[in-house]
Backbone as XML, in Angstrom:
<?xml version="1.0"?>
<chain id="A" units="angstrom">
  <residue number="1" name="UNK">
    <atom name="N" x="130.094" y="141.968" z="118.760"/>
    <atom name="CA" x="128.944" y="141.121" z="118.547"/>
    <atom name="C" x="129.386" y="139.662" z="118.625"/>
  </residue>
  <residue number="2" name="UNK">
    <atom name="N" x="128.273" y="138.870" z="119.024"/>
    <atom name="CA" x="128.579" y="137.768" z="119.021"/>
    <atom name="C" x="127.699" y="136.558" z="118.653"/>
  </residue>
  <residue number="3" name="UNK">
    <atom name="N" x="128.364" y="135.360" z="118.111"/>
    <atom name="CA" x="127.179" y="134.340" z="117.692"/>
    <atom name="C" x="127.271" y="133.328" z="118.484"/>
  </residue>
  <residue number="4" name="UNK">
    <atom name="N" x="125.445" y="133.088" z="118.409"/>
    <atom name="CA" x="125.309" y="131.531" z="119.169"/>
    <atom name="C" x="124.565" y="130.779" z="117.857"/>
  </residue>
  <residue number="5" name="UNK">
    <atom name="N" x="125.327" y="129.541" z="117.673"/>
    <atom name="CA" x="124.214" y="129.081" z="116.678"/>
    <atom name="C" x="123.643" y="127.771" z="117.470"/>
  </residue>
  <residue number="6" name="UNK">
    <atom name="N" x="122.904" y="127.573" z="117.761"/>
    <atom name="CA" x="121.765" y="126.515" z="118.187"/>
    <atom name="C" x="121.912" y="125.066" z="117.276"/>
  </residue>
  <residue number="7" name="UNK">
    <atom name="N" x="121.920" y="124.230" z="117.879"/>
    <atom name="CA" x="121.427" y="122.511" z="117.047"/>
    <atom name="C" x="121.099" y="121.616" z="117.938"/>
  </residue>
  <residue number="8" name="UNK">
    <atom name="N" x="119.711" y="121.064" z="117.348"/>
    <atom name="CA" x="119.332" y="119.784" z="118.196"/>
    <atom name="C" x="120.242" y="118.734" z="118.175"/>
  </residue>
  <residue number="9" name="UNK">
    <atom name="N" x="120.230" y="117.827" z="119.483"/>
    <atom name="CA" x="121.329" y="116.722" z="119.345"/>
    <atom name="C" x="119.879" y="115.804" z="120.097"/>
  </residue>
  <residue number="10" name="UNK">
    <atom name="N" x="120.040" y="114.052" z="119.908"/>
    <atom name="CA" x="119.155" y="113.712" z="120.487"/>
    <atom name="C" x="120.228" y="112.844" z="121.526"/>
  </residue>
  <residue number="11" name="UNK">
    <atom name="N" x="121.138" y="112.893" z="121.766"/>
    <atom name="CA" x="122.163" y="112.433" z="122.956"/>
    <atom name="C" x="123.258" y="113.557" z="123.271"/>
  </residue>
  <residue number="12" name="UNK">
    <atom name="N" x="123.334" y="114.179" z="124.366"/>
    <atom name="CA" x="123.714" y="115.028" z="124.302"/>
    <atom name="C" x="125.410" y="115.146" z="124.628"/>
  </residue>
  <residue number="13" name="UNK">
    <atom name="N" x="125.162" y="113.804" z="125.471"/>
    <atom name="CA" x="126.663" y="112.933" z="126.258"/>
    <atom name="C" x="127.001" y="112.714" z="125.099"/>
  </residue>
  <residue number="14" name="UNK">
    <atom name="N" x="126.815" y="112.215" z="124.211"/>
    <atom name="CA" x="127.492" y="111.547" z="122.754"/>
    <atom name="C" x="128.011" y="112.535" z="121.872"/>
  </residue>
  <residue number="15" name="UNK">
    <atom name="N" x="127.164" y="113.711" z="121.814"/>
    <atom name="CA" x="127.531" y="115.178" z="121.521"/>
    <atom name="C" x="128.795" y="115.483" z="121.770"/>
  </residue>
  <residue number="16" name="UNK">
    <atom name="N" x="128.853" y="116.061" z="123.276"/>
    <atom name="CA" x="129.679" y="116.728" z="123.759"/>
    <atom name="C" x="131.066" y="115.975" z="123.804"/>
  </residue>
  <residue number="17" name="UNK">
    <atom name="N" x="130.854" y="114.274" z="123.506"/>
    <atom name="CA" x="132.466" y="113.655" z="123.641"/>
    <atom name="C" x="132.738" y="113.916" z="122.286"/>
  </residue>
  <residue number="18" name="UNK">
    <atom name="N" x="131.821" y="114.158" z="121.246"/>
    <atom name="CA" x="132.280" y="113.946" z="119.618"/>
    <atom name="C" x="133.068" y="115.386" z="119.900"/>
  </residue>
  <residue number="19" name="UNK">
    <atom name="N" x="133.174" y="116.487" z="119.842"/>
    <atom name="CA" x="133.100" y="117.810" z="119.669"/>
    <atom name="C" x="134.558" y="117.675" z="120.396"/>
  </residue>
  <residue number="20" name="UNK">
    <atom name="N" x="134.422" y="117.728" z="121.741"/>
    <atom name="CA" x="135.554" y="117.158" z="122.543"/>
    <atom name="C" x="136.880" y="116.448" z="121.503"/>
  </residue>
  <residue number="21" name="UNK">
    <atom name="N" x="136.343" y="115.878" z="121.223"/>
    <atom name="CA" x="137.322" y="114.898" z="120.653"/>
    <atom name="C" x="137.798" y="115.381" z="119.234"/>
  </residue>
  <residue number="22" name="UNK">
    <atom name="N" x="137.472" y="115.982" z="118.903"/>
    <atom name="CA" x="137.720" y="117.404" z="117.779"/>
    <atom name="C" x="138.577" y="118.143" z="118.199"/>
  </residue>
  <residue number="23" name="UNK">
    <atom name="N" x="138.683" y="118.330" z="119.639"/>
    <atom name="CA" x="139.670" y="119.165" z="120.272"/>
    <atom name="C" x="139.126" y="120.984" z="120.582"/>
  </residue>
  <residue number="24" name="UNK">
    <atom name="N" x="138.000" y="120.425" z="120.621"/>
    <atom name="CA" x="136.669" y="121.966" z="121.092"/>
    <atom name="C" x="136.781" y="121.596" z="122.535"/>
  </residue>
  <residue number="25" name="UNK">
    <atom name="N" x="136.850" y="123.030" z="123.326"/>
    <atom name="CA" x="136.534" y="123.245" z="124.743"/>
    <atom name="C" x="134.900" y="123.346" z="124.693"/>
  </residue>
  <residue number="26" name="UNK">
    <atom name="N" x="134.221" y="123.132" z="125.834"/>
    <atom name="CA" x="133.108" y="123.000" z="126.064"/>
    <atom name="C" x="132.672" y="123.564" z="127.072"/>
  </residue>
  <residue number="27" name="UNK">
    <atom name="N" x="131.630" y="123.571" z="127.557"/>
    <atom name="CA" x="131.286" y="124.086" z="128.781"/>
    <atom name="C" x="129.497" y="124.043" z="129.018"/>
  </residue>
  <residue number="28" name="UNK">
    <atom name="N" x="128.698" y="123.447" z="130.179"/>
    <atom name="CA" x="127.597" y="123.600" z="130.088"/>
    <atom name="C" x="126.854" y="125.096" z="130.514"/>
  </residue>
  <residue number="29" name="UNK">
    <atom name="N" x="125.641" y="125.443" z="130.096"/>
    <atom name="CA" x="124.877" y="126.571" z="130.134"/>
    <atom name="C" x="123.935" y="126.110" z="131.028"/>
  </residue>
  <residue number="30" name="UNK">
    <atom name="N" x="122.800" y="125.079" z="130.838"/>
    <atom name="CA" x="122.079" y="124.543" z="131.672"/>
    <atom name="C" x="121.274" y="123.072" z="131.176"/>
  </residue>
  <residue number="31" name="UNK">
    <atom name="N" x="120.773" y="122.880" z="132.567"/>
    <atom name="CA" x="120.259" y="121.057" z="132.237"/>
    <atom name="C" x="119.376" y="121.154" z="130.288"/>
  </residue>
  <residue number="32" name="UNK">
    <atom name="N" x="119.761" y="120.116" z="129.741"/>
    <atom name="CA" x="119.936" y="120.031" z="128.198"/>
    <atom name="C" x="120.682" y="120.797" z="126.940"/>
  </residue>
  <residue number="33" name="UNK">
    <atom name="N" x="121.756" y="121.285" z="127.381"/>
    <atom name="CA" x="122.633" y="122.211" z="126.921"/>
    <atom name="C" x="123.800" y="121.763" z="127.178"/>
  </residue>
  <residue number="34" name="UNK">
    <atom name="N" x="124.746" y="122.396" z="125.727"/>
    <atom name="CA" x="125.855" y="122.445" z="126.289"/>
    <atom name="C" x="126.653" y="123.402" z="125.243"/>
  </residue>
  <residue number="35" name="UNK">
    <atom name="N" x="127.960" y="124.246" z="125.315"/>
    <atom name="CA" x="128.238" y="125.324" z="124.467"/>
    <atom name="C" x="129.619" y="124.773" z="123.944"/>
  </residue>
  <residue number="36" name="UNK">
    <atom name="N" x="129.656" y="124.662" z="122.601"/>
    <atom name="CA" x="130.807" y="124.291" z="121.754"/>
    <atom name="C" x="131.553" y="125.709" z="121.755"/>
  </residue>
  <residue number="37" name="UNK">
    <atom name="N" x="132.993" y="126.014" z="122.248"/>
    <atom name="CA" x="133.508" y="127.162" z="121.838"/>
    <atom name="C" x="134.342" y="127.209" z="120.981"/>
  </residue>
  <residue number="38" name="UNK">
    <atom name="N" x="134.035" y="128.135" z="119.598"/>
    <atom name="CA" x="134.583" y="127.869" z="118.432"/>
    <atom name="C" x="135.700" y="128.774" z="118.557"/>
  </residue>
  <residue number="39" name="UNK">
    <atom name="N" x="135.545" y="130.242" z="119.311"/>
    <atom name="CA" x="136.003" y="131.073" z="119.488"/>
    <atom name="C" x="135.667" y="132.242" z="120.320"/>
  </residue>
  <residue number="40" name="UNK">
    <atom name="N" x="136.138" y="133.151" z="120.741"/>
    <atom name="CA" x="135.230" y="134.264" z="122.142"/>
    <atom name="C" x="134.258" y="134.650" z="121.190"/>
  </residue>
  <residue number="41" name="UNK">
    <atom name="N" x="134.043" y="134.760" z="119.922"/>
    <atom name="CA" x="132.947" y="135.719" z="119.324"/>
    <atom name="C" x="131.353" y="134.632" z="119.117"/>
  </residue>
  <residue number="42" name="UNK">
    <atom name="N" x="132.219" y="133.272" z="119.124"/>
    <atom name="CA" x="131.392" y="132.326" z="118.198"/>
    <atom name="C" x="131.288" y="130.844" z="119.441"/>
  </residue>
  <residue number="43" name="UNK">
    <atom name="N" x="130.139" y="130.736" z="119.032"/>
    <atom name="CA" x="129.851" y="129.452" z="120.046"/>
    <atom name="C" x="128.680" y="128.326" z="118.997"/>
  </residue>
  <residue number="44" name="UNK">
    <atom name="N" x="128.906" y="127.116" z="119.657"/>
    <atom name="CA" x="127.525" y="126.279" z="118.909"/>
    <atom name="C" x="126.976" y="125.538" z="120.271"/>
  </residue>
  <residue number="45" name="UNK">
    <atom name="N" x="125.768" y="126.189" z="120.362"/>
    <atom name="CA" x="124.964" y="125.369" z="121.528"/>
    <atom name="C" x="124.762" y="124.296" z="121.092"/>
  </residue>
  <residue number="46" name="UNK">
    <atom name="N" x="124.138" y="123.445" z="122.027"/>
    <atom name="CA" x="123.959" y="121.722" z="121.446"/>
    <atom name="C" x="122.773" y="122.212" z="122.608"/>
  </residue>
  <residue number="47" name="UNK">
    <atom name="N" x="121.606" y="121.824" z="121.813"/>
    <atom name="CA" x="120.792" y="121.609" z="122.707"/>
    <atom name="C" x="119.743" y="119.879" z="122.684"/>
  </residue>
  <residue number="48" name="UNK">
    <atom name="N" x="119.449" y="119.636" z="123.593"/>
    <atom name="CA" x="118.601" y="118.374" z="123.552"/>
    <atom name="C" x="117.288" y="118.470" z="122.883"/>
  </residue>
  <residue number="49" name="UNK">
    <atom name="N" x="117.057" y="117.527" z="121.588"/>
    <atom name="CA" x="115.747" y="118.233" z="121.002"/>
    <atom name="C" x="114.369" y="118.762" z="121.794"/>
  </residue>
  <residue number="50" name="UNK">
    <atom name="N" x="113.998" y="117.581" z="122.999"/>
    <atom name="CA" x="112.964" y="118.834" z="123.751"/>
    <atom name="C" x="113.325" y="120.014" z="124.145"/>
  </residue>
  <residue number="51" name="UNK">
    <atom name="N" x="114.577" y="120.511" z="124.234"/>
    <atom name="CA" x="115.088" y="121.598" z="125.018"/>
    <atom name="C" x="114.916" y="122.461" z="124.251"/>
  </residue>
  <residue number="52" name="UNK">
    <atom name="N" x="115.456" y="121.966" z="122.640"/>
    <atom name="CA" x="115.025" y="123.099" z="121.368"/>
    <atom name="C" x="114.404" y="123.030" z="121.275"/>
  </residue>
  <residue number="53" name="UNK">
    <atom name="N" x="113.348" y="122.175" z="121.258"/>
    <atom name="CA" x="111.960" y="122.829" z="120.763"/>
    <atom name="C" x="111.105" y="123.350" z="121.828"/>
  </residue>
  <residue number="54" name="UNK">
    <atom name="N" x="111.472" y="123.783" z="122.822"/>
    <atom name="CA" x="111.201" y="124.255" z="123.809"/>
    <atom name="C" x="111.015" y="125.982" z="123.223"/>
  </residue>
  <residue number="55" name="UNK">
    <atom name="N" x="111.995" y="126.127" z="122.441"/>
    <atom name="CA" x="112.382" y="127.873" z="122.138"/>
    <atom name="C" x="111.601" y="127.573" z="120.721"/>
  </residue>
  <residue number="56" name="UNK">
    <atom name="N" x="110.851" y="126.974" z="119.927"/>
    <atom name="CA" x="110.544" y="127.131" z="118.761"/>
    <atom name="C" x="108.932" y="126.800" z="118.414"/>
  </residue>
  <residue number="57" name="UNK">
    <atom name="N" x="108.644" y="126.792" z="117.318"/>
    <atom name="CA" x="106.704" y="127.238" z="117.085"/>
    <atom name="C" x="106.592" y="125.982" z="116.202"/>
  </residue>
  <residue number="58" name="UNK">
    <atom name="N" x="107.773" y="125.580" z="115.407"/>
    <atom name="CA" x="107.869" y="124.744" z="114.044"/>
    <atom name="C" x="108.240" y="123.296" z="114.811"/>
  </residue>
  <residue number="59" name="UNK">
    <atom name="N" x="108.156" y="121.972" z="113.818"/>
    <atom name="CA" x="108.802" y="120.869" z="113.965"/>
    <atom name="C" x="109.848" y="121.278" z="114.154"/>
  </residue>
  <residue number="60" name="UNK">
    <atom name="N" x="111.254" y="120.238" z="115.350"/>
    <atom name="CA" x="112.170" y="120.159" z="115.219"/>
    <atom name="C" x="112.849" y="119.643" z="113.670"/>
  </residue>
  <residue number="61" name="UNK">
    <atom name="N" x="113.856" y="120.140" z="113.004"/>
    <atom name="CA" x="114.199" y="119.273" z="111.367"/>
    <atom name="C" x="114.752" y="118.319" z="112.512"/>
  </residue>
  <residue number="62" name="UNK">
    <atom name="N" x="114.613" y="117.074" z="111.346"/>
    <atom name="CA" x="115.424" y="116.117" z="111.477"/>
    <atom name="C" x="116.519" y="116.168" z="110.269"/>
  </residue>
  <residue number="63" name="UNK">
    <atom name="N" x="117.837" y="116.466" z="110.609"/>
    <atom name="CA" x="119.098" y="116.866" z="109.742"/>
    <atom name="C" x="119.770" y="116.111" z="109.304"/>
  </residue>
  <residue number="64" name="UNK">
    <atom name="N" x="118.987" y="114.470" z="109.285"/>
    <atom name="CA" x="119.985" y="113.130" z="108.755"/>
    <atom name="C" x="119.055" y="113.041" z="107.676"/>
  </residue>
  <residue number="65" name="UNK">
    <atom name="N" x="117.875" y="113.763" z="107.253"/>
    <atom name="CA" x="116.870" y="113.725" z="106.127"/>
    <atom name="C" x="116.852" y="115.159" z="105.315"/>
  </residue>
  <residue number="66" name="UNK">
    <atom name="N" x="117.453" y="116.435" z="105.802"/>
    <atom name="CA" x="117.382" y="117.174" z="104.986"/>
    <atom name="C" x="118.717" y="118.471" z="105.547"/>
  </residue>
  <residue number="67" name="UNK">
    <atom name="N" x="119.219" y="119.292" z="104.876"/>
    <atom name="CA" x="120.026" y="120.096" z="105.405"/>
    <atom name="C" x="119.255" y="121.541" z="105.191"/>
  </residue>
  <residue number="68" name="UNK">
    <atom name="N" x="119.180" y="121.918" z="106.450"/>
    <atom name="CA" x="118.715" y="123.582" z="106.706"/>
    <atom name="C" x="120.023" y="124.471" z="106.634"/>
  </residue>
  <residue number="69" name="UNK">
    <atom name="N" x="121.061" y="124.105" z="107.049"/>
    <atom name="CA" x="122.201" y="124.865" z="107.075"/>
    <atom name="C" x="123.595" y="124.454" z="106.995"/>
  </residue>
  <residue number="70" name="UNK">
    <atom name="N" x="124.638" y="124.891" z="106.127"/>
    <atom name="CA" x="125.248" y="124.430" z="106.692"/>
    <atom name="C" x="127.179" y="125.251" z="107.643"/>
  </residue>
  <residue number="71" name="UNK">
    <atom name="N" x="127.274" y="124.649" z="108.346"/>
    <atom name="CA" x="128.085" y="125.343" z="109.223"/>
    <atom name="C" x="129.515" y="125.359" z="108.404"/>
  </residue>
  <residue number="72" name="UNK">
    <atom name="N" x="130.349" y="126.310" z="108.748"/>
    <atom name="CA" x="131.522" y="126.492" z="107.570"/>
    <atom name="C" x="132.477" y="127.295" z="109.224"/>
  </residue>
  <residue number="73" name="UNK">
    <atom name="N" x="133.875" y="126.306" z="108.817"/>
    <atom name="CA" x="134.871" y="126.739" z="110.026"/>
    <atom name="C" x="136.198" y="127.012" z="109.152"/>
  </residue>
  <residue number="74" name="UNK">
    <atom name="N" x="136.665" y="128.350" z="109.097"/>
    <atom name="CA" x="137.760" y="128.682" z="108.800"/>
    <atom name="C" x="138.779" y="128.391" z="109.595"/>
  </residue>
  <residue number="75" name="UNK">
    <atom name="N" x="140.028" y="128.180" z="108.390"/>
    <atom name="CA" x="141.486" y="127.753" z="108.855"/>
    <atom name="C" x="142.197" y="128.260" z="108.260"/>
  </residue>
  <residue number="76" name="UNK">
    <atom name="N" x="143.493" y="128.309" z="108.923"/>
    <atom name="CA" x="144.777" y="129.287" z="108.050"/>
    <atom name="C" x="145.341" y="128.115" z="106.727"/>
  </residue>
  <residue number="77" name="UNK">
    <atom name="N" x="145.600" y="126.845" z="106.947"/>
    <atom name="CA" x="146.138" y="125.892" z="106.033"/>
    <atom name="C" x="145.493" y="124.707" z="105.610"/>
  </residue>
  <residue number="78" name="UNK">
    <atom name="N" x="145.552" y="124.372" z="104.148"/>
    <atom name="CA" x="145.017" y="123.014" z="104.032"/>
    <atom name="C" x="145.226" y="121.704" z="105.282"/>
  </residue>
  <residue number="79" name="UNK">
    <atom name="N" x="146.605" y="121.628" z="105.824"/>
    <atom name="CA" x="146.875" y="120.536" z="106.540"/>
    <atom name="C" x="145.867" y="121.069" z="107.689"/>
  </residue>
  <residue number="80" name="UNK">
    <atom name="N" x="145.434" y="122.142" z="108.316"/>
    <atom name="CA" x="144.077" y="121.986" z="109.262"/>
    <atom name="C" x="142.839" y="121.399" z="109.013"/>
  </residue>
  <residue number="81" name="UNK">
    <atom name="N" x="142.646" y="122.219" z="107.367"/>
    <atom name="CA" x="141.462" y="121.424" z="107.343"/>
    <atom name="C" x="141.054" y="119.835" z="107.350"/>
  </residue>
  <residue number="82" name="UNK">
    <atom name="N" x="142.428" y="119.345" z="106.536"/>
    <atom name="CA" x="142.096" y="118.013" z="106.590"/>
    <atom name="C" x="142.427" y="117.480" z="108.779"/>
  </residue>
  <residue number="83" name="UNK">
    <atom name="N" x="143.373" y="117.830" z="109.218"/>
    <atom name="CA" x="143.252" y="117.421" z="110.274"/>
    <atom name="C" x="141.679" y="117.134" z="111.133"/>
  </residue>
  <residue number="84" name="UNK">
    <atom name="N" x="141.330" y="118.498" z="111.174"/>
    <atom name="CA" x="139.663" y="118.224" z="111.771"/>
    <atom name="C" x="138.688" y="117.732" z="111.521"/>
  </residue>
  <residue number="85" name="UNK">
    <atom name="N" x="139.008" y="117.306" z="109.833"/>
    <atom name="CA" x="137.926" y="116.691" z="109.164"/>
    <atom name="C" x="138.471" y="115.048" z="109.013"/>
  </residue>
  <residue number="86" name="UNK">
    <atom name="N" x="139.278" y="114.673" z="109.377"/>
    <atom name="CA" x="139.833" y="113.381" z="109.818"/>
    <atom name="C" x="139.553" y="112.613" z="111.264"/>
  </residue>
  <residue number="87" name="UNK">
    <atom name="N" x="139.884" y="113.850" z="112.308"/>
    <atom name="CA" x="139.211" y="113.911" z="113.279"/>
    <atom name="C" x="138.041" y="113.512" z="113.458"/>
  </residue>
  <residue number="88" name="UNK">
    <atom name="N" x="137.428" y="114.386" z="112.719"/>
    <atom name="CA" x="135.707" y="114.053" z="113.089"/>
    <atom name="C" x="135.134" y="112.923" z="112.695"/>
  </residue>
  <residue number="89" name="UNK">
    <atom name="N" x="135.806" y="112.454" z="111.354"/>
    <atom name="CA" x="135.342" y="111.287" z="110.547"/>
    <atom name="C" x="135.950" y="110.122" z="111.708"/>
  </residue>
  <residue number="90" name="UNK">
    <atom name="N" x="137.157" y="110.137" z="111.889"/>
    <atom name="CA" x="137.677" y="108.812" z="113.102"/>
    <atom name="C" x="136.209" y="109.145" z="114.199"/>
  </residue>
  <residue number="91" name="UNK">
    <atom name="N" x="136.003" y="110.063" z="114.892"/>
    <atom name="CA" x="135.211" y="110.372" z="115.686"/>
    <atom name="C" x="133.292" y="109.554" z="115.441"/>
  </residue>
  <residue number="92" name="UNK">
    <atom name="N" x="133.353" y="109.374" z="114.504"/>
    <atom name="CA" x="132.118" y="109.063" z="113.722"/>
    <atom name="C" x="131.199" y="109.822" z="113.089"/>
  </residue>
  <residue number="93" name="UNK">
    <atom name="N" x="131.600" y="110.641" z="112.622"/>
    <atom name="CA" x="131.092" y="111.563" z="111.091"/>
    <atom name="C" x="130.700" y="110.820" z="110.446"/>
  </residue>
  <residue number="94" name="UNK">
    <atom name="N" x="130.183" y="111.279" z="109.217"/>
    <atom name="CA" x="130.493" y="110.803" z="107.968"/>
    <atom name="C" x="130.859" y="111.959" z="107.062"/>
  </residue>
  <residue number="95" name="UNK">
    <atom name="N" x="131.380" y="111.218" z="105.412"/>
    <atom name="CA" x="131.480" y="112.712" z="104.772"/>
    <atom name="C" x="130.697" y="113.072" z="104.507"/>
  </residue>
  <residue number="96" name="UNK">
    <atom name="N" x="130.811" y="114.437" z="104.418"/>
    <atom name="CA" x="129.374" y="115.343" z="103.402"/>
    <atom name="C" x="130.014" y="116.220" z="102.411"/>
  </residue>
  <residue number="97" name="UNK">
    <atom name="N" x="129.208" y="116.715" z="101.899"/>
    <atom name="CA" x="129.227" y="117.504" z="100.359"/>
    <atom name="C" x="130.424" y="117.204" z="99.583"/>
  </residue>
  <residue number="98" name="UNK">
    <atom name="N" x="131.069" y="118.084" z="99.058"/>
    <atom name="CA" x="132.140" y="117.738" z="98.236"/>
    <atom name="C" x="133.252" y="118.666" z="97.942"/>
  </residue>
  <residue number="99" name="UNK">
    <atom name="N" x="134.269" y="118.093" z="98.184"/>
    <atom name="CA" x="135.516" y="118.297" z="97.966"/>
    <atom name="C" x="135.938" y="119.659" z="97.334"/>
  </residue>
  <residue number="100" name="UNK">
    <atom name="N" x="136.251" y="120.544" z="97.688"/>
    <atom name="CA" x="136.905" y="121.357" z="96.804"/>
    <atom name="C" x="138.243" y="122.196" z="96.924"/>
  </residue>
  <residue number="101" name="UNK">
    <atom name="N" x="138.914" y="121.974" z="95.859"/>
    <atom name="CA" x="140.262" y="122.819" z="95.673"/>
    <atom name="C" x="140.287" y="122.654" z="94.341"/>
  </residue>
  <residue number="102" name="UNK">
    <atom name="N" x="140.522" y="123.921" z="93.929"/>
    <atom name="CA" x="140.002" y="124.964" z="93.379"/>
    <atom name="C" x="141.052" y="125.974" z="93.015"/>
  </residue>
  <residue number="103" name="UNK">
    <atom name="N" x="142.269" y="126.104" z="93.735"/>
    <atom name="CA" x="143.089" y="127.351" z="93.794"/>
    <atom name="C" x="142.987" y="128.121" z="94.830"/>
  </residue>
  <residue number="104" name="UNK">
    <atom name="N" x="141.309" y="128.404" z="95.003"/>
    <atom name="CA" x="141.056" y="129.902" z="96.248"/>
    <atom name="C" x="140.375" y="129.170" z="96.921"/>
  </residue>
  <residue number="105" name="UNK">
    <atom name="N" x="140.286" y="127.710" z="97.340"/>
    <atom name="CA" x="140.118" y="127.477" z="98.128"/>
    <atom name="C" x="140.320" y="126.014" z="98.483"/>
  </residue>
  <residue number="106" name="UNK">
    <atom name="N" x="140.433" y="125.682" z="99.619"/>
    <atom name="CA" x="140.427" y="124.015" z="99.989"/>
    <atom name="C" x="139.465" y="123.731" z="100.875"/>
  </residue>
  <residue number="107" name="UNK">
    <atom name="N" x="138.866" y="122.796" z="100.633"/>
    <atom name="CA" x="137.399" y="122.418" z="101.616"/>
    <atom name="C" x="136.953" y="121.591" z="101.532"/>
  </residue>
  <residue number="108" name="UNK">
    <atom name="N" x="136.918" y="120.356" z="102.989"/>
    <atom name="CA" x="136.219" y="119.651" z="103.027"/>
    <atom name="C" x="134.821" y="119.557" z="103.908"/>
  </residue>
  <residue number="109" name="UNK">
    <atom name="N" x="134.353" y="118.297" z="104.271"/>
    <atom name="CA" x="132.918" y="118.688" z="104.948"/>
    <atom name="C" x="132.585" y="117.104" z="105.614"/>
  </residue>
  <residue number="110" name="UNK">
    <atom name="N" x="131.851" y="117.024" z="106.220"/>
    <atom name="CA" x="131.792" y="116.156" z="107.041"/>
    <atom name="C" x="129.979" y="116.193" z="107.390"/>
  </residue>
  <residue number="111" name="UNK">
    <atom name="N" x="129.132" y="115.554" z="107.933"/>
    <atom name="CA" x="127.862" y="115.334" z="108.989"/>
    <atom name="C" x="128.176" y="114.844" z="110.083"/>
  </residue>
  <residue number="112" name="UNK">
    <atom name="N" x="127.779" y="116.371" z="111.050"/>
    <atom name="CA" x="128.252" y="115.188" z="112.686"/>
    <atom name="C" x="127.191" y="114.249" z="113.175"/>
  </residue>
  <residue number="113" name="UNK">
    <atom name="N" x="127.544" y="113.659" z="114.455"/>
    <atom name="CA" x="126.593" y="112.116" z="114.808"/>
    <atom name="C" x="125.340" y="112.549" z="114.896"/>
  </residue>
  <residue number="114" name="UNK">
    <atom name="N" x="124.768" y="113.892" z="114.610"/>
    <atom name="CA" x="123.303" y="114.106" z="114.241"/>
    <atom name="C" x="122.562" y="114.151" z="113.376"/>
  </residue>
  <residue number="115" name="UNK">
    <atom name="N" x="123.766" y="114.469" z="112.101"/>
    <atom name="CA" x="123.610" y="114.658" z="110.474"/>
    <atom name="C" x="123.698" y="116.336" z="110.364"/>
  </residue>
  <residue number="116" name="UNK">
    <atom name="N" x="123.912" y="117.227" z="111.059"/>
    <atom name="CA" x="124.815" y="118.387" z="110.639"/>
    <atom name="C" x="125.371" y="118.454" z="109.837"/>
  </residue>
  <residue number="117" name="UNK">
    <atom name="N" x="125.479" y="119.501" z="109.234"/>
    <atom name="CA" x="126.433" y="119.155" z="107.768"/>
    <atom name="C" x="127.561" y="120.973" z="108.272"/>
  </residue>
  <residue number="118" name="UNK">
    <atom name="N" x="128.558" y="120.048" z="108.141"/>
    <atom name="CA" x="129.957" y="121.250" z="108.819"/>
    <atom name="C" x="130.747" y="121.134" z="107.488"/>
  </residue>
  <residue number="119" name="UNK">
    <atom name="N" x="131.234" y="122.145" z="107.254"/>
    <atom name="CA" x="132.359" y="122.240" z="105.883"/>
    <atom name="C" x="133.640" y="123.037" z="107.107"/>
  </residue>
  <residue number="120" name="UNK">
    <atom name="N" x="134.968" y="122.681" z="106.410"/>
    <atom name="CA" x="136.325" y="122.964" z="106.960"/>
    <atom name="C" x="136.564" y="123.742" z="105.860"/>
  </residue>
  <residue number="121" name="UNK">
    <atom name="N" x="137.266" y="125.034" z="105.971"/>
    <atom name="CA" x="137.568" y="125.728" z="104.833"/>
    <atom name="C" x="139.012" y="126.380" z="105.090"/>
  </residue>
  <residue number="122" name="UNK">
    <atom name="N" x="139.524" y="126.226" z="103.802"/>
    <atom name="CA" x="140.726" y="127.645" z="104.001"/>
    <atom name="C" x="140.640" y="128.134" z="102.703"/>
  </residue>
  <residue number="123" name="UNK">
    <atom name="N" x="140.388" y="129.519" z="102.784"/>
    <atom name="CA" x="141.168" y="130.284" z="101.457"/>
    <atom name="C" x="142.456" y="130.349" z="101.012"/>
  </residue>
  <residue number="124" name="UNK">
    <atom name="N" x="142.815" y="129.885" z="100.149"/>
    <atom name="CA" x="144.469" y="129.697" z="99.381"/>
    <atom name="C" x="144.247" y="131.534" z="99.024"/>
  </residue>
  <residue number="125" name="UNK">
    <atom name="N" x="146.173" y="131.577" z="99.415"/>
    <atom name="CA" x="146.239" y="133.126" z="99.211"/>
    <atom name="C" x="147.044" y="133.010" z="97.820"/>
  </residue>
  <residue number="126" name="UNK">
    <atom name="N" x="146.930" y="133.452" z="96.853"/>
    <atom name="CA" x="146.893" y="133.443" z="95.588"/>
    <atom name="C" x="148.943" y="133.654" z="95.741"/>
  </residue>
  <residue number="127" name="UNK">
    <atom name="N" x="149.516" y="133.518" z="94.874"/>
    <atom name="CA" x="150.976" y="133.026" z="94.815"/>
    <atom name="C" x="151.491" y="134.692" z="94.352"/>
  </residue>
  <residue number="128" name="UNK">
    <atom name="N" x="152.313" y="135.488" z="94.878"/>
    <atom name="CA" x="153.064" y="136.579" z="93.892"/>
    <atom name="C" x="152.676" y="137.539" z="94.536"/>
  </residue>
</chain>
């Protein structure tokens, strides 16, 4: 099985260099699209908001005013998570939510240049 998760972007060129620059391969699907590959199972379309709301019945959200979801990317080590979430912030993020370590886990989070809200995670494997 496999996932596509969908998000409006309202620049799509600005999109695809942020993501890029994260160090995500990319690839387009078709005119207002484009496919973030997270992994063979997992992808994040970027679509152009007419393009999404092309497939939908509801308002597009606007995600710099409210969060519908938020996206969570596993890593084997703390030093990843902070890498990508440094990344993204140089990239022009900002932060989002909050910080946690915890023991069982380390996690940070970020809003990409649309207001997405992405969390970086690793589970700490308990000591013994």
């Amino acid at each position: 099985m496999q996932l596509f998760v969908n998000l409006p972007v309202k620049d799509l060129e600005r999109s695809k260099k942020f993501f890029t620059e994260l160090g995500f391969n990319l690839f387009g699907m078709a005119e207002g699209m484009a496919s973030v590959v997270i992994n063979q199972e997992t992808q994040v379309m970027l679509l152009t908001e007419p393009t999404f709301g092309s497939y939908i019945t509801k308002e597009v959200a606007d995600a710099g005013k409210g969060t519908e979801a938020i996206l969570v990317l596993g890593m084997e080590n703390p030093a990843q998570v902070d890498e990508l979430v440094d990344k993204a912030l140089a990239a022009g993020a900002t932060p989002a939510g909050v910080k946690q370590e915890d023991g069982v886990r380390y996690q940070r989070g970020f809003a990409d240049l649309d207001g997405h809200h992405w969390e970086v995670l690793c589970l700490v494997q308990p000591a013994g």
